[in-house]
C-alpha positions in Angstrom: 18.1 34.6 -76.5 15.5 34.2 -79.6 11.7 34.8 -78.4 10.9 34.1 -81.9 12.6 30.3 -81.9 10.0 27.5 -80.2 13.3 24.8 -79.8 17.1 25.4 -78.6 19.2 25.2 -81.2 23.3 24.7 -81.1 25.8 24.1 -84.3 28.7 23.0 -81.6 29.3 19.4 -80.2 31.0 19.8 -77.9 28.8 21.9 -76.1 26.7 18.7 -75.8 26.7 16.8 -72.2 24.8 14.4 -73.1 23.9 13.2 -77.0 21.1 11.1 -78.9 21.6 9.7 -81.9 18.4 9.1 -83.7 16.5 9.7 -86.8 17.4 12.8 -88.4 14.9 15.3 -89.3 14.3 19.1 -90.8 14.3 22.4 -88.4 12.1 25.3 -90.4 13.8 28.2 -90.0 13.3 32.1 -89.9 13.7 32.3 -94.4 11.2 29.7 -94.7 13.9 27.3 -95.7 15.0 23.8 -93.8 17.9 22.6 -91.9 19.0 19.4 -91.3 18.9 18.2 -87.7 21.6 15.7 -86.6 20.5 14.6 -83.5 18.8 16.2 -80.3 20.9 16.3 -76.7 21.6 18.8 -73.3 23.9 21.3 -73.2 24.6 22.9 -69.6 25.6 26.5 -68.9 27.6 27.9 -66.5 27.2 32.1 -66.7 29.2 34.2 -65.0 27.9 34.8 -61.6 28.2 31.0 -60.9 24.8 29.6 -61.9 24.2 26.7 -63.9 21.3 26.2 -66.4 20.6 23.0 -68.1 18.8 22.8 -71.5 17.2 19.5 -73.1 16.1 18.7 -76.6 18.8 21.1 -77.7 19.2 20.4 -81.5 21.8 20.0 -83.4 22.0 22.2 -86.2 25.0 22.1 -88.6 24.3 24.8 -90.8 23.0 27.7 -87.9 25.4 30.9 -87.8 24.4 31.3 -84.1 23.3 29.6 -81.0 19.7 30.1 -79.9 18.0 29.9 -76.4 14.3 29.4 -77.1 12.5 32.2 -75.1 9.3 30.2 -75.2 10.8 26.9 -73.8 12.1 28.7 -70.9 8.7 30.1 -70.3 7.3 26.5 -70.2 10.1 25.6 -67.5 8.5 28.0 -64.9 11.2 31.0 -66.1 10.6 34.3 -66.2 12.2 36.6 -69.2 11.9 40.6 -68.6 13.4 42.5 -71.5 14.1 46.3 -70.9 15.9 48.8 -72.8 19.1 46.8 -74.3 18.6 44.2 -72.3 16.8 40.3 -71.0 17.3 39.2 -67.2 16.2 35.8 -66.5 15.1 34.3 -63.5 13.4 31.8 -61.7 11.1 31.4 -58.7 12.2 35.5 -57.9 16.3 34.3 -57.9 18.3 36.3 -60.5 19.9 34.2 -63.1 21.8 36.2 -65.6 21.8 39.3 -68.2 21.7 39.3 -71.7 22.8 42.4 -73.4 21.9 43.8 -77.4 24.7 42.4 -80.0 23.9 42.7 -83.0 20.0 41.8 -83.6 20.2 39.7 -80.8 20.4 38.9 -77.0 23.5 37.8 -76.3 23.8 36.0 -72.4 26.8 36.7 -70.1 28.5 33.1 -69.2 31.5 31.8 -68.8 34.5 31.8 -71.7 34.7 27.7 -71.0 30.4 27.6 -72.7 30.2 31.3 -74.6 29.0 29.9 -77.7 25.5 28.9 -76.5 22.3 28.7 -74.7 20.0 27.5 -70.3 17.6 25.8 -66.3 18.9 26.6 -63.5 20.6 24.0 -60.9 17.8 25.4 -58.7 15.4 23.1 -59.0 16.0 21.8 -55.5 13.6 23.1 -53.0 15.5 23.8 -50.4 18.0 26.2 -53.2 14.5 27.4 -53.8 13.7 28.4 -50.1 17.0 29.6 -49.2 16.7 32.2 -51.7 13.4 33.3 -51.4 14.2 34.0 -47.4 17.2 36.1 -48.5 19.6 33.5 -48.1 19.0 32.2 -44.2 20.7 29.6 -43.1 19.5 26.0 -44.0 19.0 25.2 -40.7 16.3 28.1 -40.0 14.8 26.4 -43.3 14.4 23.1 -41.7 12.8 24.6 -38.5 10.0 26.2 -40.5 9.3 23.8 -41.9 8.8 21.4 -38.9 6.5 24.6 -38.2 5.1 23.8 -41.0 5.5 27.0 -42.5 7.1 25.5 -45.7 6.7 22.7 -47.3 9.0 20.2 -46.0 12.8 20.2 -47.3 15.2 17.3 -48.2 18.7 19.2 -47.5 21.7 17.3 -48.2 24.3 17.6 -45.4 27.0 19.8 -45.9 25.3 21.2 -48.7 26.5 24.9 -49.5 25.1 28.1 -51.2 27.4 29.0 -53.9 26.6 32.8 -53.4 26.9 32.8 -50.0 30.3 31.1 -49.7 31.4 33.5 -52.5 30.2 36.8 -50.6 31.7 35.7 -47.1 34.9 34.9 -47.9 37.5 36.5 -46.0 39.9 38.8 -47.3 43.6 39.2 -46.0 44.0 42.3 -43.8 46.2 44.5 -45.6 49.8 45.6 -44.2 50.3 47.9 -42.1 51.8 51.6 -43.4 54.7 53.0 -41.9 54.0 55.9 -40.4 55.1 59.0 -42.4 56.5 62.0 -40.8 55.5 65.1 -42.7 54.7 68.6 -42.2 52.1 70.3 -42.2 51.0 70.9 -46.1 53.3 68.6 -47.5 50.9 65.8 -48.3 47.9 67.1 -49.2 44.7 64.0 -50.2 41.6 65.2 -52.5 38.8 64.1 -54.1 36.7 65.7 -56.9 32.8 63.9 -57.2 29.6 65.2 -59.0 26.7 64.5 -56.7 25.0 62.1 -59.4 23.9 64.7 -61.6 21.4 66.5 -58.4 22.3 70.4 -57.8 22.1 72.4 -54.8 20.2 75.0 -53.8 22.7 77.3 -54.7 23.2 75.5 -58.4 26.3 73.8 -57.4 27.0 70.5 -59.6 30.2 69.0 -57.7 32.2 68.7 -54.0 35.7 68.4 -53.5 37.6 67.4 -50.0 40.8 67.9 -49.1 42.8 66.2 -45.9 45.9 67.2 -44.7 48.3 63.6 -44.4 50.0 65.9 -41.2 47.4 67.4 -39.2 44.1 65.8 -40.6 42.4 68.7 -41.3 39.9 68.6 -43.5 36.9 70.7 -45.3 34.5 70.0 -48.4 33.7 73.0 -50.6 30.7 72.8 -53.5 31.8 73.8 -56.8 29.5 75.0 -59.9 32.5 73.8 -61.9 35.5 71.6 -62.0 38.0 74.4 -62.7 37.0 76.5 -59.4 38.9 73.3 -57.7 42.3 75.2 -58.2 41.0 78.5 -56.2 39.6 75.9 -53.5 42.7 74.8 -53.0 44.7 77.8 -52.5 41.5 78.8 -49.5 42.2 75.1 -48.1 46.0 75.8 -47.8 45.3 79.7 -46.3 42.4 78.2 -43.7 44.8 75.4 -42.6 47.8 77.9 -42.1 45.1 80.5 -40.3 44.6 77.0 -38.0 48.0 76.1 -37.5 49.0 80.2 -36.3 45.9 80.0 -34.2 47.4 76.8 -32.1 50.7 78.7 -31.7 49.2 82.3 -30.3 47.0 79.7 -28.1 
């Protein structure tokens, strides 16, 4: 992602879609000097969280070390760049496109290994993609009652058509296998878990919790700790409390 660049700019073919052979002509770059360009085409993108971005009047650039998005041109195609700390989101009409992170001098974008050598507009140029996302992904047929409401503007919804990100986040996972029960004794399996509370201390200036769960009788306690080495004297009071328990139940 170049801000500075007012083109798209791409050294690699095959990155081309489509391609348009035509009178050859100079690119100005950055040190004043020129650069031949070999022809102009469109080069689509696919980043990693599925969405696909397609730039025209890329041009083809021979001698560039690196592949440039023009900040400017996206700008122009209704886009909106926010750059913050180490790194540029994109997005469009309020939907989240992708992240670019610092490497090097420059904003690198996060797409797929298949296109990782270049540069974006978003398949969402269809008004109904556009609707579904600004609704928080409602179903399409909610969409087209609005907009008999006339609430929206009215939609031209391909049947059958499908949300990549919602098929994606309601797919069904296998239910996993059932454990065989374990027969233990008391103390002999013993689960734990050490966390800092995100960085937040307690009124008493304690920093962490740890639980422990006995596999056996289920007995459990949290403790807050100041530091990760009191964990070992925790344990030892887990064990003594859940023996105290255990000799309670038997003089019961």
């Amino acid at each position: 992602m170049d801000i500075g660049a007012n083109v798209h700019v791409c050294a690699d073919i095959s990155l081309f879609s489509s391609y348009q052979v035509g009178d050859t002509r100079a690119l100005l770059m950055g040190n004043d000097s020129h650069a031949r360009v070999l022809s102009v085409g469109t080069v689509i993108l696919k980043f990693t969280l599925g969405k696909m971005v397609l730039m025209k009047n890329v041009q083809h650039v021979l001698s560039i070390k690196q592949n440039l998005v023009s900040g400017s041109q996206f700008c122009k195609d209704s886009y909106k760049i926010v750059f913050e700390a180490n790194k540029v989101i994109l997005s469009k009409f309020g939907t989240f496109i992708v992240k670019g992170y610092d490497c090097g001098g420059l904003f690198r974008l996060s797409m797929l290994d298949v296109c990782n050598k270049i540069v974006n507009h978003t398949v969402i140029s269809n008004e109904s993609n556009i609707w579904h996302s600004r609704y928080c992904h409602v179903n399409f047929g909610c969409l087209t009652r609005l907009a008999n409401m006339n609430l929206i503007l009215k939609l031209n919804l391909v049947k059958g058509s499908k949300c990549h990100v919602c098929v994606q986040s309601k797919q069904p996972r296998k239910p996993h296998k059932a454990t065989e029960a374990r027969n233990l004794t008391p103390l002999e399996l013993i689960h734990f878990d050490l966390c800092e509370m995100n960085g937040e201390l307690t009124k008493g200036s304690r920093r962490y919790f740890i639980t422990f769960i006995d596999d056996c009788t289920r007995f459990y306690h949290v403790y807050l700790l100041k530091t990760k080495d009191e964990a070992l004297h925790y344990f030892k009071t887990y064990k003594a409390e859940v023996e105290n328990q255990l000799e309670r139940k038997l003089n019961a």
